[in-house]
PyMOL Python script that loads the backbone (N, CA, C, O; Angstrom):
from pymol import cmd

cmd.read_pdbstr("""\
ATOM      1  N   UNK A   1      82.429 125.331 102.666  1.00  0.00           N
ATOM      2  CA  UNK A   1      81.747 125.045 101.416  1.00  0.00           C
ATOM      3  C   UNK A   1      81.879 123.543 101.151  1.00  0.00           C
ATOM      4  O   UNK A   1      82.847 122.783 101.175  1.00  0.00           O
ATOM      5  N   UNK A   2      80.440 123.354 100.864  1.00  0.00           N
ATOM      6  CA  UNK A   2      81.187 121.467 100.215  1.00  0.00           C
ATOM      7  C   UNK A   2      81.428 121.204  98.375  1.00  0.00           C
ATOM      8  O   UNK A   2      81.548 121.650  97.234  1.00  0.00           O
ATOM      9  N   UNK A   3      81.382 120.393  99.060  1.00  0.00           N
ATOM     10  CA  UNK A   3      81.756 119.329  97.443  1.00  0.00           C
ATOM     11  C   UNK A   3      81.096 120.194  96.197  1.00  0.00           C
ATOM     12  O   UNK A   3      81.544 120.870  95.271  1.00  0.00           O
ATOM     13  N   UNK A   4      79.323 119.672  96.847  1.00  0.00           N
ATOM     14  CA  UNK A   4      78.539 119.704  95.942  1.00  0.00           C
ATOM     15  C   UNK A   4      78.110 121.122  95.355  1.00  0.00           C
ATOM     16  O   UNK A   4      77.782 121.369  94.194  1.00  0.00           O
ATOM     17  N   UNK A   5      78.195 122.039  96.497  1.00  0.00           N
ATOM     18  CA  UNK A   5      78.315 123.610  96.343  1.00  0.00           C
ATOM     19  C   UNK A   5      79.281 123.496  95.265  1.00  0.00           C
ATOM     20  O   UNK A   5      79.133 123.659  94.054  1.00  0.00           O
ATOM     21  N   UNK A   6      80.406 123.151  96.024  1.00  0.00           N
ATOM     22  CA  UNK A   6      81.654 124.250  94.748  1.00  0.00           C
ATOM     23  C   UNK A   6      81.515 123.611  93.047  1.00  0.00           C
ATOM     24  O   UNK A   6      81.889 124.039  91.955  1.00  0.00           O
ATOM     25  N   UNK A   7      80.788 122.398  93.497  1.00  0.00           N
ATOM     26  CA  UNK A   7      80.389 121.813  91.706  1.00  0.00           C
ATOM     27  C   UNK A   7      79.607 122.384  91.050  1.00  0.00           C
ATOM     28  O   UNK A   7      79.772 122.522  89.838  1.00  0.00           O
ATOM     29  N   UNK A   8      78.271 122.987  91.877  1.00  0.00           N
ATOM     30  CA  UNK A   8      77.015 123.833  91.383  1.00  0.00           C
ATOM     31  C   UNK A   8      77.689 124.912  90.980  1.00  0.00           C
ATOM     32  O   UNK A   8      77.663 125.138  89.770  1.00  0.00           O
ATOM     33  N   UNK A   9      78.513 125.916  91.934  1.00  0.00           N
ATOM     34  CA  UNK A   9      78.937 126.852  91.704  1.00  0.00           C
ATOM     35  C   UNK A   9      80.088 126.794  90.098  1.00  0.00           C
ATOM     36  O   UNK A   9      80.247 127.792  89.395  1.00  0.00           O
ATOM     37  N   UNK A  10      80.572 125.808  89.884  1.00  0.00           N
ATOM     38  CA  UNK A  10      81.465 125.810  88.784  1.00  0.00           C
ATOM     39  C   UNK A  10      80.789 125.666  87.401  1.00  0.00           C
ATOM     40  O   UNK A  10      81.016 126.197  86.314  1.00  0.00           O
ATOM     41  N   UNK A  11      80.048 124.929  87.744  1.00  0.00           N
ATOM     42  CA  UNK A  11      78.848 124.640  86.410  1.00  0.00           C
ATOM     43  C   UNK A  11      78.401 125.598  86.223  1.00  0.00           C
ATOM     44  O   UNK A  11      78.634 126.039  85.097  1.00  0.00           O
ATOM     45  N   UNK A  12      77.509 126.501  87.167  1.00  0.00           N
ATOM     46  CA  UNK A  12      76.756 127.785  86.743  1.00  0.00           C
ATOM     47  C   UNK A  12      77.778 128.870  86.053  1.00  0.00           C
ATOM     48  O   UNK A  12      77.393 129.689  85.218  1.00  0.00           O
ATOM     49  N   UNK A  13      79.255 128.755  86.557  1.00  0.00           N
ATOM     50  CA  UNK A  13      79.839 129.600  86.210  1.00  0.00           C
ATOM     51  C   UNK A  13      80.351 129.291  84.531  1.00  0.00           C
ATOM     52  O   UNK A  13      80.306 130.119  83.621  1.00  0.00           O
ATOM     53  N   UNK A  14      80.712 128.230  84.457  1.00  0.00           N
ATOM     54  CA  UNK A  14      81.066 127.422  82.898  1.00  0.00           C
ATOM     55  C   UNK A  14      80.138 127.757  81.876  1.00  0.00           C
ATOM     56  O   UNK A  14      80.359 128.171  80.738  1.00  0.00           O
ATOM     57  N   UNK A  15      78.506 127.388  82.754  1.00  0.00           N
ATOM     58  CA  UNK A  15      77.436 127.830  81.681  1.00  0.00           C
ATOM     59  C   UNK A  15      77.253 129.111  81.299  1.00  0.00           C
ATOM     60  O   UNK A  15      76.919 129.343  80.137  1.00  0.00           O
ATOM     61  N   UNK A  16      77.523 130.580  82.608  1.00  0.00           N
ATOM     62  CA  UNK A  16      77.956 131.674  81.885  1.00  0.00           C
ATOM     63  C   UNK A  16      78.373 132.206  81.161  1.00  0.00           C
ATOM     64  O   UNK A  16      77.862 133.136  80.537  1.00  0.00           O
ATOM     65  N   UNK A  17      79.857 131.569  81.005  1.00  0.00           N
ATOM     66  CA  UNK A  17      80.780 132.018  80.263  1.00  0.00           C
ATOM     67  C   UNK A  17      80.254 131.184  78.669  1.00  0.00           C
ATOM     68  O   UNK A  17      80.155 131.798  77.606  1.00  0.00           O
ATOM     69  N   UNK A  18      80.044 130.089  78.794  1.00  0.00           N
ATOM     70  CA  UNK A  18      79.572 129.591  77.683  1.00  0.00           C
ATOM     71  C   UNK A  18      78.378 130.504  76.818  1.00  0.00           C
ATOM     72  O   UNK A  18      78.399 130.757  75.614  1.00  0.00           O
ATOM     73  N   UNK A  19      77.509 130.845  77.662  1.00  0.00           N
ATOM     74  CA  UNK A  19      76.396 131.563  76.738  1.00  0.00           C
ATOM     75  C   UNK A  19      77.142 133.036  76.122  1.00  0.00           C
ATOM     76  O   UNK A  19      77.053 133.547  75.006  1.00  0.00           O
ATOM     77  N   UNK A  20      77.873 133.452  77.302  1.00  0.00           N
ATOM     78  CA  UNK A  20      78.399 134.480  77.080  1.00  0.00           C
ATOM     79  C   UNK A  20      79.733 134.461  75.509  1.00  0.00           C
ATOM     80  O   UNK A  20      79.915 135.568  75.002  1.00  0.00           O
ATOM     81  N   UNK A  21      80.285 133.625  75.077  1.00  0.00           N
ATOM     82  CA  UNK A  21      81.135 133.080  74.313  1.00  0.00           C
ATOM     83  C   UNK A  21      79.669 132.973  72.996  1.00  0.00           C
ATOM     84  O   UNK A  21      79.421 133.996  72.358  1.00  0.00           O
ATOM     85  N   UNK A  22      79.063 132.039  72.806  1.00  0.00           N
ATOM     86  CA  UNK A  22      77.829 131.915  72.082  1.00  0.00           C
ATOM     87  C   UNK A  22      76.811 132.741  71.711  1.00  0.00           C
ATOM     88  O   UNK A  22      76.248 132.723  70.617  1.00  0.00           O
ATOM     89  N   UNK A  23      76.489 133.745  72.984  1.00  0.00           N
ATOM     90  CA  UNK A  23      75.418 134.646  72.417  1.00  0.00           C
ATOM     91  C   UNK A  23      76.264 135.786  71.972  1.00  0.00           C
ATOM     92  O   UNK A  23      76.334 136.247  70.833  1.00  0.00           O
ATOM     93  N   UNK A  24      76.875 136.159  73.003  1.00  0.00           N
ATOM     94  CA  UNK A  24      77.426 137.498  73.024  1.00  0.00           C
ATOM     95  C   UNK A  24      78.691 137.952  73.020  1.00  0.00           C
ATOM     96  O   UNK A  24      79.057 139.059  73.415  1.00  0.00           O
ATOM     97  N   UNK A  25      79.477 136.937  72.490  1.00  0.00           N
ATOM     98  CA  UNK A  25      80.854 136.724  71.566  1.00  0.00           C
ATOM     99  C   UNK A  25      81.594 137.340  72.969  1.00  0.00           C
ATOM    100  O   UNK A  25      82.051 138.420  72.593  1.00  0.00           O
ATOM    101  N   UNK A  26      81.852 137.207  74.072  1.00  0.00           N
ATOM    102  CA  UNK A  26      82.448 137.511  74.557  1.00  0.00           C
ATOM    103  C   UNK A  26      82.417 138.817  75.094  1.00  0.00           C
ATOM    104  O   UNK A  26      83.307 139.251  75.826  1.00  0.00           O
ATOM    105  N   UNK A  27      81.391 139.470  74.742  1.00  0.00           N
ATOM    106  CA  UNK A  27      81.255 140.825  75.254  1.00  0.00           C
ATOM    107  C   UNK A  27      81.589 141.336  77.121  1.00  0.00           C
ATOM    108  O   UNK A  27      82.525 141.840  77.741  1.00  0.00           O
ATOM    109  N   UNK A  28      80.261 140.858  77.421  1.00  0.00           N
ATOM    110  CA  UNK A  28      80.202 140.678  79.231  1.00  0.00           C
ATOM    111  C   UNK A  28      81.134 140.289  79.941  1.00  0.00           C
ATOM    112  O   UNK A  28      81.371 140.657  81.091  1.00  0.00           O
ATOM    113  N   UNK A  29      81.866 139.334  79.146  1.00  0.00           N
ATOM    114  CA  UNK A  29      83.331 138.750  80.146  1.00  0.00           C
ATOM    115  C   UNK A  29      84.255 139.731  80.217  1.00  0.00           C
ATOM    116  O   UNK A  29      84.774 140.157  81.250  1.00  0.00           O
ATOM    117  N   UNK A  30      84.535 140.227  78.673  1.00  0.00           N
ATOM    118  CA  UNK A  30      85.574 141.342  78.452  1.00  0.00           C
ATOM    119  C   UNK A  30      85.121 142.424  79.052  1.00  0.00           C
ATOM    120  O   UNK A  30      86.059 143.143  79.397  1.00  0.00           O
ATOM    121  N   UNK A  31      83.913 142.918  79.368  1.00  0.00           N
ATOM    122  CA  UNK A  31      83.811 144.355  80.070  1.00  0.00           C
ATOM    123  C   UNK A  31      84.143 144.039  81.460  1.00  0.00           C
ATOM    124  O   UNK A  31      84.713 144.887  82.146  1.00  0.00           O
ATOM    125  N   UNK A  32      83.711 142.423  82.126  1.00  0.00           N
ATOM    126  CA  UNK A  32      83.993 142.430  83.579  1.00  0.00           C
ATOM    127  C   UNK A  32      85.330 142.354  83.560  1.00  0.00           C
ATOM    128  O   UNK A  32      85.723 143.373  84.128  1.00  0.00           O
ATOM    129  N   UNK A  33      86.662 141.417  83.065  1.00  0.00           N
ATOM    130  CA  UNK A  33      87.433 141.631  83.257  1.00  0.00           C
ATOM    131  C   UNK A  33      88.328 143.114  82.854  1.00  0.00           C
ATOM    132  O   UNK A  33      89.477 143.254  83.274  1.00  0.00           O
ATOM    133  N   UNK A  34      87.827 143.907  82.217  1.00  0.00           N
ATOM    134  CA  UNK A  34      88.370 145.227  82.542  1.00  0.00           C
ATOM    135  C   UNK A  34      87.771 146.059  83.334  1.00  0.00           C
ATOM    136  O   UNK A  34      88.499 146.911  83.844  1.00  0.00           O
ATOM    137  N   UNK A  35      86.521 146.079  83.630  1.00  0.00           N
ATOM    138  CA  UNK A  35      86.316 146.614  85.049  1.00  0.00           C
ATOM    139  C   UNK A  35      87.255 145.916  86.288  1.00  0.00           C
ATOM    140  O   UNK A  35      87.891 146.676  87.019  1.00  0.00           O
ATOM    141  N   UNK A  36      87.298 144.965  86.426  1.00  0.00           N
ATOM    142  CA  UNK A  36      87.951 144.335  87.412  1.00  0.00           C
ATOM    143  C   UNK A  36      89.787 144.718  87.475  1.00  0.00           C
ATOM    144  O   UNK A  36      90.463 144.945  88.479  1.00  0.00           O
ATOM    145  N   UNK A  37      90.161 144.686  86.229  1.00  0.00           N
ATOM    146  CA  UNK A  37      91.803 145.290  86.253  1.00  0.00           C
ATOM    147  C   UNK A  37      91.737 146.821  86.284  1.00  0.00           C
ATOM    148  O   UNK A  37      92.744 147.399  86.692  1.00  0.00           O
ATOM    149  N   UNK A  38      90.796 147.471  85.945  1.00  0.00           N
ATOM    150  CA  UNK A  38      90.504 148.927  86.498  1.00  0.00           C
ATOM    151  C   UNK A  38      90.796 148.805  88.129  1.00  0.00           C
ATOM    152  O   UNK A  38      91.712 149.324  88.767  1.00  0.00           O
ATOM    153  N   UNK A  39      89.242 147.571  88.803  1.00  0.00           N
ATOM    154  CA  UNK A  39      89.620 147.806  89.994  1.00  0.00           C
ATOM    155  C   UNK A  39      90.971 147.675  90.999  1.00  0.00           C
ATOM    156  O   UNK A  39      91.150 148.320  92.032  1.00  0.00           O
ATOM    157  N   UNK A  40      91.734 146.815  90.503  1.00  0.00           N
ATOM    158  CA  UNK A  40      92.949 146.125  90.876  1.00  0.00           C
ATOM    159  C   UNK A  40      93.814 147.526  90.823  1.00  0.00           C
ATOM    160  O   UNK A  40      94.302 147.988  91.855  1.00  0.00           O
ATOM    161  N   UNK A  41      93.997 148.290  89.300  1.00  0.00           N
ATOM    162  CA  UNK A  41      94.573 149.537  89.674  1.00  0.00           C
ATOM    163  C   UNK A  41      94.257 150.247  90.783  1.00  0.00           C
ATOM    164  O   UNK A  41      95.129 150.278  91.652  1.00  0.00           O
ATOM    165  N   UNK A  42      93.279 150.806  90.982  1.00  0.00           N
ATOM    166  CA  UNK A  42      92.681 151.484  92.074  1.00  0.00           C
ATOM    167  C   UNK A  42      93.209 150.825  93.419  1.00  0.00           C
ATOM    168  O   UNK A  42      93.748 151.512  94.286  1.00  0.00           O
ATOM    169  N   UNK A  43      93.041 149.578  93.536  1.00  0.00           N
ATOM    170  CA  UNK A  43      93.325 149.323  94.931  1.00  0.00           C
ATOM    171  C   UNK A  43      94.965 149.355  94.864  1.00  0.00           C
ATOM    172  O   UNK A  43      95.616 149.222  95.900  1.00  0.00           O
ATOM    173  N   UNK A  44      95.319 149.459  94.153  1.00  0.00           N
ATOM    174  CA  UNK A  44      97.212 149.148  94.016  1.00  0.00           C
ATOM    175  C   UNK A  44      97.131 150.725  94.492  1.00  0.00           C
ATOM    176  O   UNK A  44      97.813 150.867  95.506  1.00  0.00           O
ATOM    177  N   UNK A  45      96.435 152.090  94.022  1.00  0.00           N
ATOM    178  CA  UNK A  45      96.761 153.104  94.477  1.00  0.00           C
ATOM    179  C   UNK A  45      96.740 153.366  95.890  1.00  0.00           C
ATOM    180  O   UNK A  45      97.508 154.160  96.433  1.00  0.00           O
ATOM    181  N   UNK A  46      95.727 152.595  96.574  1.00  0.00           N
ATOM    182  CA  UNK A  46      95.570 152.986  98.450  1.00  0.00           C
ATOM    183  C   UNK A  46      96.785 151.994  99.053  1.00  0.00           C
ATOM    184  O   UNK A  46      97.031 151.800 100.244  1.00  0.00           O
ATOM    185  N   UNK A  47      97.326 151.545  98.140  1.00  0.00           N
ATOM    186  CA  UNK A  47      98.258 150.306  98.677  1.00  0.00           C
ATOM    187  C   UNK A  47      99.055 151.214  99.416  1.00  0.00           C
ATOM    188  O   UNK A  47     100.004 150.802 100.083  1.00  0.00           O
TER     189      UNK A  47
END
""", "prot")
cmd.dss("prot")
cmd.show_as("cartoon", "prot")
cmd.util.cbc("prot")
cmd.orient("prot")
């Protein structure tokens, strides 16, 4: 990956979270990060 990738990639991600914070008070972030610690359980079970 270069430079300029991982800069695009950080911005797009900043501006996500930003709209997401602004439009939608945080909604979308909070459902992904508990889907995601859901998933983390799950994989801790095949561990």
């Amino acid at each position: 990956m270069t430079n300029a990738l991982a800069i695009w990639i950080g911005i797009v991600l900043a501006a996500c979270l930003a709209v997401d914070a602004v439009m939608f008070d945080w909604t979308n972030s909070l459902f992904l990060a508990r889907k995601f610690a859901e998933l983390l359980r799950w994989m801790a079970f095949w561990r």
